[in-house]
C-alpha positions as MATLAB code, in Angstrom:
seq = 'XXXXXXXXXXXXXXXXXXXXXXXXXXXXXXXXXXXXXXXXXXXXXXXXXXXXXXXXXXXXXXXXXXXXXXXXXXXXXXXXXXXXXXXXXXXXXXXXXXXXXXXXXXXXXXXXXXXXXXXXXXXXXXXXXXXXXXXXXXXXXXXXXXXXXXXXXXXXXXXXXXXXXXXXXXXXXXXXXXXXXXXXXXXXXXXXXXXXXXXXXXXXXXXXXXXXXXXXXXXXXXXXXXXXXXXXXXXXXXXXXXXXXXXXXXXXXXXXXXXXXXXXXXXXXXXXXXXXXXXXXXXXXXXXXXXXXXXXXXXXXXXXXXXXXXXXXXXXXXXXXXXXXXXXXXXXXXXXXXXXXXXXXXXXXXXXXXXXXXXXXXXXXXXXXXXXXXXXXXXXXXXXXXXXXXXXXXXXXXXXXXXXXXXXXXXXXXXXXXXXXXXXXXXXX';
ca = [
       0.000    0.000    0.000;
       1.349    3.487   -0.419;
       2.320    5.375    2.068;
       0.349    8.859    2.515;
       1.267   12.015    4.318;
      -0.404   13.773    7.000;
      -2.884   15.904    5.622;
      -1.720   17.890    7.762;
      -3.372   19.783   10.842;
      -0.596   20.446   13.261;
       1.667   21.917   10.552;
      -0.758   23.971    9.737;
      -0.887   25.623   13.339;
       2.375   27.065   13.183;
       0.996   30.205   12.331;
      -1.517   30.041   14.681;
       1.368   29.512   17.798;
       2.812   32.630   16.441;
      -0.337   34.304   17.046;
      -0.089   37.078   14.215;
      -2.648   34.814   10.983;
      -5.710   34.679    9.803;
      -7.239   32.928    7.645;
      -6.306   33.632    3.873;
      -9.453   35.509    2.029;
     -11.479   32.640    0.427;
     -12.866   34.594   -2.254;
     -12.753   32.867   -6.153;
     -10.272   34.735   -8.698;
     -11.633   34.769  -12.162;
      -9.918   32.260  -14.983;
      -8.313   35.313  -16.896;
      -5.920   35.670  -13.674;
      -4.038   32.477  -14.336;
      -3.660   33.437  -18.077;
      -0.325   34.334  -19.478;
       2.639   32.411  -20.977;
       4.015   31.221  -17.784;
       7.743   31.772  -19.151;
       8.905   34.602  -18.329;
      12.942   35.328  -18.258;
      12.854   31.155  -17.626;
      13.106   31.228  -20.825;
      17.184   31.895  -21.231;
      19.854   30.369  -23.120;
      21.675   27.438  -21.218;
      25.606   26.714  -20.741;
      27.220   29.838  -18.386;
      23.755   31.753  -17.921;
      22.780   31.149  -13.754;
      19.054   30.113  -13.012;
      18.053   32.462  -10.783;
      15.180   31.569   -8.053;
      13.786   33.584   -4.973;
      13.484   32.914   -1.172;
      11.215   35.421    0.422;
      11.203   35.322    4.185;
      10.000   36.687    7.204;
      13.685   37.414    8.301;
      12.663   40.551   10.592;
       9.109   40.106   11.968;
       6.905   41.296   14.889;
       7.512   37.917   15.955;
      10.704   38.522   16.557;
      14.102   37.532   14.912;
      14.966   33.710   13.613;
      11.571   32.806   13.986;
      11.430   31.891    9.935;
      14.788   31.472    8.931;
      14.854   27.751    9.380;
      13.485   26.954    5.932;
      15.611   29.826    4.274;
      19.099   28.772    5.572;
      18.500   25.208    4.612;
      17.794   25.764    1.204;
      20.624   28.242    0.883;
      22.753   25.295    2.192;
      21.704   22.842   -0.354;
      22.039   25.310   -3.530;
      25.733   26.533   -2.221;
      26.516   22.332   -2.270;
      24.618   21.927   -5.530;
      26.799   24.965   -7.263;
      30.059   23.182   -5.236;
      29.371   20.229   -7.412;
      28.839   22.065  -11.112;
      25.197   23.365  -10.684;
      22.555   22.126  -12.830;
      23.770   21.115  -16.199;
      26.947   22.927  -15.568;
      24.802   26.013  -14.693;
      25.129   27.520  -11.571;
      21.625   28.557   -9.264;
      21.586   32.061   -8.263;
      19.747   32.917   -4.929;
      17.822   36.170   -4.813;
      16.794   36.809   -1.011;
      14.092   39.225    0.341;
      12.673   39.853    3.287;
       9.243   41.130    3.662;
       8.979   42.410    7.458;
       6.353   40.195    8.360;
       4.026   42.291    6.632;
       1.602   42.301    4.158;
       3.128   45.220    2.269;
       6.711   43.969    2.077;
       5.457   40.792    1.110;
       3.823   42.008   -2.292;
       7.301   44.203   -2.501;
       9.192   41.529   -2.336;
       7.098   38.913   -4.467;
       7.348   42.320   -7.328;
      10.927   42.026   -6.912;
      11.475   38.832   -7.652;
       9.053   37.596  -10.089;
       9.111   41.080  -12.309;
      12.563   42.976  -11.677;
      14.766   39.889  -10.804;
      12.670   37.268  -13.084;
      13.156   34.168  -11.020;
      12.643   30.868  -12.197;
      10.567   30.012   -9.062;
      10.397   30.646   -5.580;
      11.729   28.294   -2.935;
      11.004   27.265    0.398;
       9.024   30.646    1.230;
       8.048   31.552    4.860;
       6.292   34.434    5.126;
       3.868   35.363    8.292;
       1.557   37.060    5.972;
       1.466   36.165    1.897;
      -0.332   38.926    0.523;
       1.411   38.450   -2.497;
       0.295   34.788   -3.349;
      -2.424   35.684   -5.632;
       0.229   37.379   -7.742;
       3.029   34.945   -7.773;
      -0.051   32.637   -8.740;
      -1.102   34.937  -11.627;
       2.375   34.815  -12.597;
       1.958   31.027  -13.337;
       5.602   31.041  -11.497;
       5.847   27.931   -9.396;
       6.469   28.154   -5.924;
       8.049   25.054   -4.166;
       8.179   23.583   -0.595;
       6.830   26.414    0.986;
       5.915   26.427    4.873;
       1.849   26.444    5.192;
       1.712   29.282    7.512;
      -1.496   30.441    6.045;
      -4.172   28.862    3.868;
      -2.475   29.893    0.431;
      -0.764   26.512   -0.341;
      -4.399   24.857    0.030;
      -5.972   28.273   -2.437;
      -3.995   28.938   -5.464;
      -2.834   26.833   -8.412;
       1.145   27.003   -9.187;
       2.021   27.341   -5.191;
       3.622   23.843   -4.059;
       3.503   23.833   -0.308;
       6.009   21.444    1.337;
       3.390   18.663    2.580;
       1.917   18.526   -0.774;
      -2.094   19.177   -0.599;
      -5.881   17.406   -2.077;
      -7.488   20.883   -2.518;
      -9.126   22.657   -5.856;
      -6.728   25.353   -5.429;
      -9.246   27.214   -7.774;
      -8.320   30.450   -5.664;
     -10.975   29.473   -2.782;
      -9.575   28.275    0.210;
      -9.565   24.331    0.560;
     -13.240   23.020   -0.086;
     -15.410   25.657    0.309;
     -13.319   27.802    2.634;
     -12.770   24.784    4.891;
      -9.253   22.944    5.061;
      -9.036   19.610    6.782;
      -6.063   17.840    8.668;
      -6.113   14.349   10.609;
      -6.363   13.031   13.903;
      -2.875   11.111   13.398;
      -0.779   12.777   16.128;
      -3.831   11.832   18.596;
      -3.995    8.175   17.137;
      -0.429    7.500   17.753;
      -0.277    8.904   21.569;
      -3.522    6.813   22.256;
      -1.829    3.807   20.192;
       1.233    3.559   21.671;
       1.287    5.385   24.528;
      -2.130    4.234   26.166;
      -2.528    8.315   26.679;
      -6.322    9.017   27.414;
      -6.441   12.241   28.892;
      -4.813   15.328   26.960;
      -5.195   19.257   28.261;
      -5.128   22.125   25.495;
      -3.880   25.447   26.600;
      -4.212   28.260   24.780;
      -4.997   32.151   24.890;
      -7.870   34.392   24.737;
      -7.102   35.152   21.650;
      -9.175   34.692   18.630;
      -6.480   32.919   16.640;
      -4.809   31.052   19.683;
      -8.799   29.655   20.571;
      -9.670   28.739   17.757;
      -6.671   25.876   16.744;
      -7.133   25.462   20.194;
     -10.949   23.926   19.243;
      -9.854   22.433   16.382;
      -7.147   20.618   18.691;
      -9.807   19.241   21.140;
     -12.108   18.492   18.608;
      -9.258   15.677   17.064;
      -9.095   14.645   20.693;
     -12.302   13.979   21.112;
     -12.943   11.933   17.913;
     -10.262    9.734   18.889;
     -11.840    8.949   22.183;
      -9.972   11.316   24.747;
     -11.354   13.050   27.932;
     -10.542   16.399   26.900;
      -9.381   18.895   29.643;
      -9.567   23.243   28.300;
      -7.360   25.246   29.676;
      -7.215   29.329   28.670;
      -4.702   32.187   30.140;
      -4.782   35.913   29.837;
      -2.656   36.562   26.605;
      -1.642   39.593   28.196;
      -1.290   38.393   32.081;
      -0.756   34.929   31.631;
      -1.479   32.991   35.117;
       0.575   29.860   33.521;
       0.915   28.706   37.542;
      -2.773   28.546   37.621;
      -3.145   26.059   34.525;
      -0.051   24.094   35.819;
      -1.831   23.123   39.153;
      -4.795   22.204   37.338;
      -3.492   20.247   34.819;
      -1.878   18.105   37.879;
      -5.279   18.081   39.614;
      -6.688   16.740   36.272;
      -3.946   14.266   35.690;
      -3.874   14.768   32.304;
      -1.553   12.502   30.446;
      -0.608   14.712   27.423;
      -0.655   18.547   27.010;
      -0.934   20.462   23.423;
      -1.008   24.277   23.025;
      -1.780   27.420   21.094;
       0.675   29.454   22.464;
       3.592   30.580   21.235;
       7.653   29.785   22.160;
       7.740   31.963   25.048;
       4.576   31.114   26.643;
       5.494   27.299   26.023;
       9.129   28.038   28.299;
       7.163   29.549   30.904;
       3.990   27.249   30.720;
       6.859   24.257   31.684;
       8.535   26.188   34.120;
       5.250   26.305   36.216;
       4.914   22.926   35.251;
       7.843   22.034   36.855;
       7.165   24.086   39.552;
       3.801   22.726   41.055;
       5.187   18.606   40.050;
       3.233   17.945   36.553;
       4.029   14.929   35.374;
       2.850   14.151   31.778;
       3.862   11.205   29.069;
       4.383   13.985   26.698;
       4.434   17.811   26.154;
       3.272   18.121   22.495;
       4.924   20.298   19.875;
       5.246   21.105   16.399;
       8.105   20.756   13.860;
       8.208   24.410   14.226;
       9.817   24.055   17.851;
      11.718   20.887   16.611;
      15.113   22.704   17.103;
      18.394   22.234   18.835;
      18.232   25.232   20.918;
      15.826   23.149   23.608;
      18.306   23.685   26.154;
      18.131   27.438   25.825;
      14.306   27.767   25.805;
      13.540   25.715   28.558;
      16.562   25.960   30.467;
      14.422   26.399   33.807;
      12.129   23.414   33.572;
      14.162   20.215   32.968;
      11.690   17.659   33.760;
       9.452   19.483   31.592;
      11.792   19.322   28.684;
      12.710   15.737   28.574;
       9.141   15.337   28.117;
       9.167   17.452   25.219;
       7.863   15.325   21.698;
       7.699   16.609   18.286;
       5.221   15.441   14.984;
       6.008   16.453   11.759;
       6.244   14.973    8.051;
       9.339   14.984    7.681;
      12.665   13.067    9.292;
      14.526   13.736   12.297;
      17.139   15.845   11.109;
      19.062   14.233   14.304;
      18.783   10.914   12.238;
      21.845   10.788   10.834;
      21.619    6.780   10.167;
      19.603    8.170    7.209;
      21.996    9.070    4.595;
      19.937   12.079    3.403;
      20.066   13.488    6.630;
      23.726   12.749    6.834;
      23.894   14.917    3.964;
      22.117   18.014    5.263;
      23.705   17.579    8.392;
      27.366   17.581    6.931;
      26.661   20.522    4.889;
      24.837   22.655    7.735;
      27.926   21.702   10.135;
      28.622   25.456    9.796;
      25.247   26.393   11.600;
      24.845   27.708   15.040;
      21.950   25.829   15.260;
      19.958   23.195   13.654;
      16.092   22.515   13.353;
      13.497   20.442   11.247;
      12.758   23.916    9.508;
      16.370   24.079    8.343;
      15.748   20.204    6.848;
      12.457   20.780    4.944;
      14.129   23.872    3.071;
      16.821   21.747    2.118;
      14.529   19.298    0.795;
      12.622   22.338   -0.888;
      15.380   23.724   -2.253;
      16.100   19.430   -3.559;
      12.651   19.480   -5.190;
      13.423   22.137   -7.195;
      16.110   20.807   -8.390;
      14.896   17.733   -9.468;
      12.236   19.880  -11.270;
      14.306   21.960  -13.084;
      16.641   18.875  -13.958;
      13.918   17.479  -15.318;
      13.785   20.264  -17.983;
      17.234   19.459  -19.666;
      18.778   23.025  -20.888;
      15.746   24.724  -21.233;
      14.589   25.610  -17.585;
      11.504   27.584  -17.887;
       8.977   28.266  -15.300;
       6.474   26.695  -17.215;
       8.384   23.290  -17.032;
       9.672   23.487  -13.462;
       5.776   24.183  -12.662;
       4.828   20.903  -15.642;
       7.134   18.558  -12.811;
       5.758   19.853   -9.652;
       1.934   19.443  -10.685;
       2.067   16.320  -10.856;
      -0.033   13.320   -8.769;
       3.334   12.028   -7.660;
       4.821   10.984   -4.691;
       7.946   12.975   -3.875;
      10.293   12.162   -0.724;
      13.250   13.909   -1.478;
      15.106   11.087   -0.690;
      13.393    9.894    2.093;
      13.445   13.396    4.438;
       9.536   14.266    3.475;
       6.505   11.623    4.010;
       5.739   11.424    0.372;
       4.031   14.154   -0.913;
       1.878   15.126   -3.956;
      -0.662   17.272   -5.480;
      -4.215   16.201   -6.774;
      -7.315   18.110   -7.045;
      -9.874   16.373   -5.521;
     -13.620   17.714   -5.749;
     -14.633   16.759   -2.489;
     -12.690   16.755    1.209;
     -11.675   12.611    1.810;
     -13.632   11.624    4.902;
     -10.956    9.497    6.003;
      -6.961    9.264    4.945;
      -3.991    6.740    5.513;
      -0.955    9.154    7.182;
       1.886    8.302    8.588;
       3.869   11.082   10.715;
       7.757   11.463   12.349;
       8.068   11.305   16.087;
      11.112   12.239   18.047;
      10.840   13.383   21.740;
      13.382   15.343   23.901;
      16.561   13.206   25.800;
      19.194   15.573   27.712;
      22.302   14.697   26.721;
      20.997   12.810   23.125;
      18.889   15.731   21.431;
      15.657   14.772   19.596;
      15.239   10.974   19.513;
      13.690    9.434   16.748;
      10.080    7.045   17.765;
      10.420    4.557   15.509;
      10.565    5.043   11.309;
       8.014    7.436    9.914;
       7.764    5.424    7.054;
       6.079    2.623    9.054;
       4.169    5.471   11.802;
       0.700    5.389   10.077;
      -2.646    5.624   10.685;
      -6.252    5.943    8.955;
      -7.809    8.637   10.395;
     -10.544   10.699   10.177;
     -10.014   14.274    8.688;
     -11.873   16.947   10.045;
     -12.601   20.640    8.778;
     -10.670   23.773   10.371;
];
């Protein structure tokens, strides 16, 4: 049987732990916005000429520094080994950066930039808090590959390839009918092999922070969990408050819709008041090596830190891809699964614009990348792909990548993603 990919709901909260998205606009573009040639400068003569692609990121953000770069730096890494080793047909790939400020504005700026002034090829691994400018890169017909799903765009418009693939129209309506869907695989597998049935969600009064909080309990709860709510003051947080409850509770697993620095001190007052959980839940946007730093004050807390993602442990280096990444990162401060899917991004497009012999064009790159394909990138990504489907699957085979928190070891893999699956349910959001 093949194996599937999440279709994915915790990726998609990564935006929603940052606490700065909303939901994309769901409104339909008309068919004469995807016209147009879809070559643009693609369409240059091979031998010495570089192919140039973009990276626009969220370098400088209200979020705050490094939060995006992950993604960025990765690719980087893998195009600066790909030009060590003759390029692509003896051409060489020319990175054009830009960051867009977190905002809205700069985004379009930047997506301008490089699609009309710079004429990339395509964009890569693109992490943007806010990507106002996806209905024009889509209008643009320039492909867009291995993006992080921040917000809705990678499940709207056609020509955007997000990096865990996606099922939707992409007719420029978000998802089916302005619903997306993800799974209930993280749940399954804590219930499966970890005999969890109790799981607290904390989260903020915040509109964005509730409502992935909701979507959270409402997984738990179709896979059979007593579900325990627990909300804090986004401005005064009483984190102290939700630690001695969740204790009272005895809740077996914790999730959240918080962000980084409310997760640090949310496990410092677990620590404080004696929680004891199977697992502290968190996304492969947290799956980073500076664990130590960020919860430096809560060390029972930490080592029950897990991570789910779609992709592998970038810790795994038994796997020869991530051998690979790892030897030619071995110059970063710091290392993250963020860092790993950008490499594979930046992989993808390669093999897409290989695939186009001396006549890379964005109309070819884009002819590779939509199609109904599985793509692993070696074996670092659950395989992913691209189909339209009319209608929402009521239920999906996924299989996700586990690793949880050792002092002393780093992230430790749970078994082989490959062989982590479930079907599950998928549910709207």
């Amino acid at each position: 049987m093949r194996r599937r990919r999440p279709f994915r709901a915790a990726e998609a909260a990564a935006a929603v732990l940052l606490l700065a998205l909303s939901a994309a606009c769901g409104s339909r573009l008309p068919e004469s916005d995807f016209e147009g040639n879809g070559e643009g400068a693609a369409a240059t003569p091979s031998g010495s000429v570089p192919i140039r692609v973009g990276i626009i990121t969220s370098a400088t953000s209200p979020v705050g520094g490094d939060t995006f770069v992950g993604p960025r730096d990765g690719a980087k890494a893998w195009f600066d080994r790909l030009n060590a080793r003759g390029g692509i047909d003896g051409r060489r790939v020319e990175v054009r950066e830009c960051d867009d400020g977190g905002s809205g504005v700069g985004n379009n700026t930047c997506v301008h930039q490089l699609i009309e002034e710079d004429e990339v090829v395509a964009l890569v691994a693109t992490t943007a808090l806010d990507y106002a400018g996806a209905s024009r890169v889509s209008r643009a017909r320039v492909p867009d590959i291995g993006g992080q799903p921040i917000g809705a765009a990678y499940d709207t418009y056609p020509h955007l390839y997000g990096i865990y693939g996606s099922l939707a129209p992409r007719d420029g309506t978000k998802g089916w009918n302005g619903e997306q869907y993800g799974g209930t695989e993280v749940y399954r597998y804590f219930k499966r092999e970890h005999g969890a049935r109790t799981a607290a969600v904390v989260s903020y009064n915040q509109a964005a922070s509730a409502a992935y909080a909701r979507l959270v309990e409402r997984g738990l709860e179709a896979e059979g969990y007593e579900v325990v709510s627990e909300q804090v003051d986004f401005a005064l947080p009483n984190f102290r408050a939700v630690a001695a409850d969740l204790k009272e509770q005895g809740a077996d697993l914790v999730f959240d819709a918080i962000d980084s620095h409310g997760n640090a001190r949310l496990c410092e007052a677990m620590d404080d008041v004696g929680v004891r959980v199977t697992a502290k839940v968190t996304n492969v946007q947290n799956w980073s090596s500076t664990v130590p730093d960020d919860y430096k004050d809560s060390p029972r807390c930490r080592n029950a830190l897990w991570a789910t993602g779609s992709s592998r442990d970038y810790e795994d280096t038994d796997h020869e891809a991530v051998r690979e990444f790892r030897d030619a990162t071995k110059g970063l401060k710091t290392h993250s699964q963020w860092q790993l899917e950008g490499w594979a991004a930046a992989k993808w497009f390669t093999a897409a614009a290989e695939s186009c012999g001396d006549d890379v064009t964005r109309a070819c790159v884009d002819a590779y990348m939509n199609r109904s394909e599985d793509y692993t990138a070696d074996g670092l990504l659950v395989p992913v792909r691209f189909e339209r489907l009319a209608e929402p699957p009521a239920t999906r085979r996924t299989c996700l990548s586990v690793a949880r928190w050792q002092d002393g070891k780093g992230w430790v893999s749970q078994g082989d993603m490959d062989d982590t699956c479930f079907d599950v349910p998928q549910l709207p959001y």
